[in-house]
C-alpha positions in Angstrom: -159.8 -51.1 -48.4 -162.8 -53.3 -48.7 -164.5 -50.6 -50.5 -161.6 -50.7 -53.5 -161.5 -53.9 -53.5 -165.3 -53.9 -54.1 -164.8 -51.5 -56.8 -161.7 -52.8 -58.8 -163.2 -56.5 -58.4 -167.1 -56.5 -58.3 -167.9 -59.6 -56.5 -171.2 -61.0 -55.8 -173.4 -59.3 -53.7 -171.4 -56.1 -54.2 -173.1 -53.1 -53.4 -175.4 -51.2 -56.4 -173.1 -48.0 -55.4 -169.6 -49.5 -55.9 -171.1 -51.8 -59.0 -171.8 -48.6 -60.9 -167.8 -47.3 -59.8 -166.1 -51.0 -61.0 -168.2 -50.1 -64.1 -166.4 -46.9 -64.2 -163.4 -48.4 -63.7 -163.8 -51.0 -66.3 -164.6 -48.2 -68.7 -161.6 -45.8 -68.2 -158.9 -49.3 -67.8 -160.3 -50.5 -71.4 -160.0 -47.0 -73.3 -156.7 -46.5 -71.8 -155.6 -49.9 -72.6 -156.7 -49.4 -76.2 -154.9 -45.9 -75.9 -151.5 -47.8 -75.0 -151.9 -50.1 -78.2 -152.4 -47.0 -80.2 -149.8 -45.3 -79.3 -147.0 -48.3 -79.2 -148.2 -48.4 -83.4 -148.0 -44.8 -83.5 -144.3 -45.5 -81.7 -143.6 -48.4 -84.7 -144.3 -45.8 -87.4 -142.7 -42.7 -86.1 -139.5 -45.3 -85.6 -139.5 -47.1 -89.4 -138.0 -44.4 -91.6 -134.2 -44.1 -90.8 -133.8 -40.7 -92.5 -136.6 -38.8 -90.3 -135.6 -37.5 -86.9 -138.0 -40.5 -84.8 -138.3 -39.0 -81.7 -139.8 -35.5 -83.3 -142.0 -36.8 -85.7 -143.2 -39.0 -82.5 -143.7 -35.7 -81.0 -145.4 -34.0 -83.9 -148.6 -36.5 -83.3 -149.1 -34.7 -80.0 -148.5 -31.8 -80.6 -149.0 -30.3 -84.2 -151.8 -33.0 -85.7 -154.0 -34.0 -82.7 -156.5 -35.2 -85.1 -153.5 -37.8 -86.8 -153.3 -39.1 -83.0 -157.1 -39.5 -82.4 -157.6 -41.4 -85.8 -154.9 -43.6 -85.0 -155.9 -44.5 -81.7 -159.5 -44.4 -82.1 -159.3 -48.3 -83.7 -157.8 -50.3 -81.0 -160.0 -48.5 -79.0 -162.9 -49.7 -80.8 -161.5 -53.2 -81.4 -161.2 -53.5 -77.7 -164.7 -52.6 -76.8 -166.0 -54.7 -79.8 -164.1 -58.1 -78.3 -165.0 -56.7 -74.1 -168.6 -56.7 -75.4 -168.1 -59.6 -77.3 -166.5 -61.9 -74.9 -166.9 -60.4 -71.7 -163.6 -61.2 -70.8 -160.9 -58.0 -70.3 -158.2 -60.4 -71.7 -160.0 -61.4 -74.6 -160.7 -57.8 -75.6 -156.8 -56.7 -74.9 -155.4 -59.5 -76.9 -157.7 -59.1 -79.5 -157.5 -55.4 -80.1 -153.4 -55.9 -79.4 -152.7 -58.7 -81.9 -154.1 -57.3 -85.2 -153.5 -53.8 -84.4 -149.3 -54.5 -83.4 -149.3 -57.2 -85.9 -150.3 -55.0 -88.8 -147.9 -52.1 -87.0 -145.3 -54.4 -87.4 -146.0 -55.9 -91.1 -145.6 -51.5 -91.6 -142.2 -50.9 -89.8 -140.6 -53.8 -91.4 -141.9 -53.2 -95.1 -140.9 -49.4 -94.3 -137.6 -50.9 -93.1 -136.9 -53.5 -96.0 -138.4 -51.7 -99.1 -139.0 -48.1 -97.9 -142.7 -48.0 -98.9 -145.3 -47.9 -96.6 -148.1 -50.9 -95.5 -150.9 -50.0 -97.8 -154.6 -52.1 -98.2 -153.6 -53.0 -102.0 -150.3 -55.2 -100.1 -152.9 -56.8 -98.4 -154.4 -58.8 -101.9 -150.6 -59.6 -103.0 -149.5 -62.9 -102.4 -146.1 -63.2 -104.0 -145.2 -59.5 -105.0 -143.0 -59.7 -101.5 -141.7 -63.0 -101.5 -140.4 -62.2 -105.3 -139.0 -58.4 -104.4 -137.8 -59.8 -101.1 -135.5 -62.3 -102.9 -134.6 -60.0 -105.9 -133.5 -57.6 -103.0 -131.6 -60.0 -101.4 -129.9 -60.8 -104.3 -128.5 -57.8 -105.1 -128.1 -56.3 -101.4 -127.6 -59.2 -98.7 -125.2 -57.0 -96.3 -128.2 -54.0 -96.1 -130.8 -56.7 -94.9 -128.1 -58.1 -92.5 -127.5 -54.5 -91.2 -131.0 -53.3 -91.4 -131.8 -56.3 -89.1 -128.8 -56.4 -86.3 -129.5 -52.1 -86.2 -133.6 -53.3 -85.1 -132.7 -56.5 -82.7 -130.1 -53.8 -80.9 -131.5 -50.4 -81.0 -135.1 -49.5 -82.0 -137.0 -53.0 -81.1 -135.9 -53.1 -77.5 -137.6 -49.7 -77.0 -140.9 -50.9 -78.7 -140.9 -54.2 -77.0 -140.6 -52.6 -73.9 -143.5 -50.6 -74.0 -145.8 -53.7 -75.5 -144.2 -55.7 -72.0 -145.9 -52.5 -70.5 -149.1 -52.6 -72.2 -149.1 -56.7 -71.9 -148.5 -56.3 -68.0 -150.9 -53.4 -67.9 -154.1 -55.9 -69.5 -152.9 -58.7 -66.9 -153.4 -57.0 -63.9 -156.5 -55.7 -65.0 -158.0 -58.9 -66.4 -156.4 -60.6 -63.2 -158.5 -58.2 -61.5 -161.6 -58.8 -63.0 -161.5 -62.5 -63.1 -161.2 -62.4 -59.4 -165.2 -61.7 -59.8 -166.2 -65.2 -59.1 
């Protein structure tokens, strides 16, 4: 047990041996980690159009375009090692893979949701193209964004919140973990 705990934690003095294994370790928790953000976005968008059977097109990353699922999750993986090798700090690199990656995921299911066009990098330079539509919309439909939003709060959001509990929980231990270093 001391030897895993040598491993998982690295304190000082720790053996070379079981440094090069917590080293391991640290590699395989921070590329899964950044696997679990990219496939809770992967989850957002396979969940954001209403008219497309979610749980096969979910499906269809897997197993008909593996390529679609590697490009996807290939960023927060990055992100994460960029901010580990930046900060040095598991957390740090979790939260700052996590919070752009879900946030723009999120920007995406709700514009999906709301207009029924994708998140695209020319939204990105609008300033008040949403907040214009948005009101025109709600002008002429205020019952559809009422629905549209009770239907996400009840049914789809609990699922994706769930897994991002997972994922949060998931980067605790492990930074808890490594923090127990010193």
């Amino acid at each position: 047990m001391t030897r895993l705990r040598a491993v998982l934690l690295a304190p000082p003095g720790t053996q070379p041996k079981l440094l090069r294994w917590h080293h391991v370790w640290l590699a395989f928790a921070l590329t899964g980690l950044g696997f679990c953000v990219g496939v809770l976005t992967l989850m957002l968008a396979a969940t954001a159009y209403l008219k497309l059977n979610s749980t096969d097109l979910f499906l269809s990353y897997f197993l008909l375009e593996p390529m679609l699922l590697l490009l996807n999750v290939l960023p927060p993986i990055l992100l994460i090692w960029f901010f580990y090798f930046l900060t040095r700090r598991a957390w740090a690199a979790f939260l700052g893979s996590f919070l752009p990656c879900v946030g723009l995921a999120l920007v995406n299911y709700f514009k999906i949701r709301l207009r029924g066009d994708p998140l695209l990098a020319a939204d990105l330079r609008l300033d008040d193209v949403f907040v214009t539509g948005a009101h025109t919309a709600w002008y002429y439909a205020p019952g559809a964004y009422l629905r549209e939003y009770i239907g996400v709060l009840t049914y789809r959001l609990p699922l994706n919140i769930g897994v991002g509990i997972f994922c949060v929980v998931a980067a605790v231990a492990m930074a808890w973990a490594t923090s127990r270093v010193g």
